[in-house]
N, C-alpha and C positions, 0 to 999 in steps of 0.2 A: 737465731738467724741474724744475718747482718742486718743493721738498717739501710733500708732504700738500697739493697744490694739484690744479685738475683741468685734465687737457688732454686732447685727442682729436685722431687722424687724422679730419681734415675736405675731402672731396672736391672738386678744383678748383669743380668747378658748382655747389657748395653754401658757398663761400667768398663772404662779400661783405667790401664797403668797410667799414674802419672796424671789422674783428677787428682781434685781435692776434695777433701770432706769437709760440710758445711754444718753440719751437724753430729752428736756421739753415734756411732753405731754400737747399736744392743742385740742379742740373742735372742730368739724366741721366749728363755725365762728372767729377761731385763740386766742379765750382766751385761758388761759394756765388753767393747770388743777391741774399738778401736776409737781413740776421741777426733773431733771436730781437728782442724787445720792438718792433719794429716794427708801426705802423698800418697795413693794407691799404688803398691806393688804387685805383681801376680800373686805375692806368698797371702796378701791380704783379701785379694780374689778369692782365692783357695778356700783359706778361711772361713771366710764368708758362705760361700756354698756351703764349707763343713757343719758349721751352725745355723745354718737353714734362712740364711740372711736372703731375704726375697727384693730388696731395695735400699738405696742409700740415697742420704741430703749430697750431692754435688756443686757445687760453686758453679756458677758461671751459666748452669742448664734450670732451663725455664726460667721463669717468670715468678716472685714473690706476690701469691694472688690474696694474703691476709694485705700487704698492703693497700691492693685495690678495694677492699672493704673495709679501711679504713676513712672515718668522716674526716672529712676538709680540713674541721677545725679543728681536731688534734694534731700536737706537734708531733714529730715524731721521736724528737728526743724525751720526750715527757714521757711519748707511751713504752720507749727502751729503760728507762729511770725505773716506770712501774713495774717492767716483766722483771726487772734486776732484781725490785724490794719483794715481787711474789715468787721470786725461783725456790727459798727454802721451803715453800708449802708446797713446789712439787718435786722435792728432791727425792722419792722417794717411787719415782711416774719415769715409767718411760717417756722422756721428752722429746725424742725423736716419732712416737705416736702420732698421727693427726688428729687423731679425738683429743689428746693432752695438748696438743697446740694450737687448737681450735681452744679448749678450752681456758689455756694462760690467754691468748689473744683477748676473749671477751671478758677476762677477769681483769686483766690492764687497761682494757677502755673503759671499764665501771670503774675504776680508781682514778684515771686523767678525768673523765667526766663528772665524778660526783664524789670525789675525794673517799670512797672507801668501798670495800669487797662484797 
């Protein structure tokens, strides 16, 4: 997710051509489908239904609410530094999950705050 940027779960039928993707989109069995900075086409749409994609990370739609529970006193570059150094432990995790990115969030505030996991 960007820093201090705004992104939102945005629902298939509420997805048009010509968002962007803020996050990878995965299949219900974790292949990836289509990656982050990408322009939504219809043929991507399609797709999507076809693999049974129920939601996408969009740019621009909502609100970043792990930022809002993020403490005062971390920087935010320090807590983007730790999500970088913790990504190979969940390279293997759908990271577009909110369970997996509920859980990088709280595993990068334990490492800014008390220097380890």
């Amino acid at each position: 997710m960007p820093v201090g940027g705004y992104v939102g779960k945005v629902a298939i039928e509420n997805i048009e051509t010509g968002m962007v993707l803020a996050s990878d989109v995965h299949d219900r069995a974790g292949r990836m489908l289509l990656g982050a900075g990408a322009e939504l086409t219809q043929k991507h749409l399609v797709i999507f239904r076809t693999w049974g994609v129920l939601e996408a990370d969009i740019e621009g739609q909502g609100s970043d609410d792990s930022a809002d529970q993020t403490p005062s006193d971390v920087d935010p570059l320090e807590l983007a530094a730790a999500e970088q150094e913790l990504a190979p432990l969940f390279k293997h995790t759908n990271r577009s999950h909110p369970a997996i990115i509920e859980l990088m969030r709280i595993a990068a505030l334990r490492k800014v705050q008390h220097g380890h996991v």
